[in-house]
N, C-alpha and C positions, 0 to 999 in steps of 0.2 A: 863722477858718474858711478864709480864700484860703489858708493854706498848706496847710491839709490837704486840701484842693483841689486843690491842685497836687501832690502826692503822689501820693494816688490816681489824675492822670492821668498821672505819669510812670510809674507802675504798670503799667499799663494799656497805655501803649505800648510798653512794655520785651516785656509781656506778646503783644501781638501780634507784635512782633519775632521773639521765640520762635517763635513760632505759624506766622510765615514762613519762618524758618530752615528748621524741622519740614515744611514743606510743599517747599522748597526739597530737600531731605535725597531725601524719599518719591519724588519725580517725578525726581530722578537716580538712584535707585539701580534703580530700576521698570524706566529705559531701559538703562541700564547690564547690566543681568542680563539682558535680551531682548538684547540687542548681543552680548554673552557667551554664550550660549547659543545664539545660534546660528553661533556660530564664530570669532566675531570676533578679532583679537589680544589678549591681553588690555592692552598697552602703550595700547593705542588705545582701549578701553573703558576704561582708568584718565581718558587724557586727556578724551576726553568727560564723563566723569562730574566730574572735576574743573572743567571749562568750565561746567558746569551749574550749581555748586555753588560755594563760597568756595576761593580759592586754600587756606586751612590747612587744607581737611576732610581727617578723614582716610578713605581707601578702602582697603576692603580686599573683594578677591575670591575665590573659590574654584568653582572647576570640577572636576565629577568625571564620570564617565562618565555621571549617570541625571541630575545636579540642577548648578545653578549659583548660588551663593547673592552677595550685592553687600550689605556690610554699608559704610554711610557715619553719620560720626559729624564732628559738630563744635560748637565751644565757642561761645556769644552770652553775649554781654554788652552792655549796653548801653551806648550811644554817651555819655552825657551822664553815665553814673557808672564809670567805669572803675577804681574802688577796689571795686565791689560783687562780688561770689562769679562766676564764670560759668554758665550754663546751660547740660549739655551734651544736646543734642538727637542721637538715634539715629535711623534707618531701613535696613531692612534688608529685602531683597524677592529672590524665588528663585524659578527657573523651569526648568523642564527641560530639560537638554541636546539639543538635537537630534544625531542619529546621523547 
């Protein structure tokens, strides 16, 4: 029984790992599109967002005259199984250009 114990909480932490990546992702890209939106460079909204977030995410922005959209993606896997599949976590959040 202890090892299926210990499964299910390596599970579990893998699981919230995820869960913070995903929280991590939501709250860079959120500031990153407000940053962008309202003028910002976008060289310098990349680096922020990147500072936020894990050095391999990847960003990708887009600015157009009415919206500005900050799509951020990256890979979790967990620390203690590095043979297992990774988890790719998205966020992506858009705000309108100011003029």
């Amino acid at each position: 029984m202890l090892p299926a114990l210990i499964v299910v909480l390596a599970a579990a932490l893998w699981a919230i790992q995820a869960v913070g990546a995903q929280l991590e992702c939501v709250d860079a890209a959120r500031a990153a599109a407000r940053a962008a939106a309202r003028g910002e460079p976008l060289d310098k909204v990349q680096e922020a967002a990147r500072s936020a977030t894990r050095p391999e995410a990847g960003i990708h922005i887009t600015r157009s005259g009415r919206q500005t959209k900050v799509e951020i993606t990256m890979q979790v896997r967990p620390a203690w199984a590095t043979r297992l599949p990774a988890v790719t976590v998205t966020a992506s959040a858009t705000s309108g250009t100011e003029q």
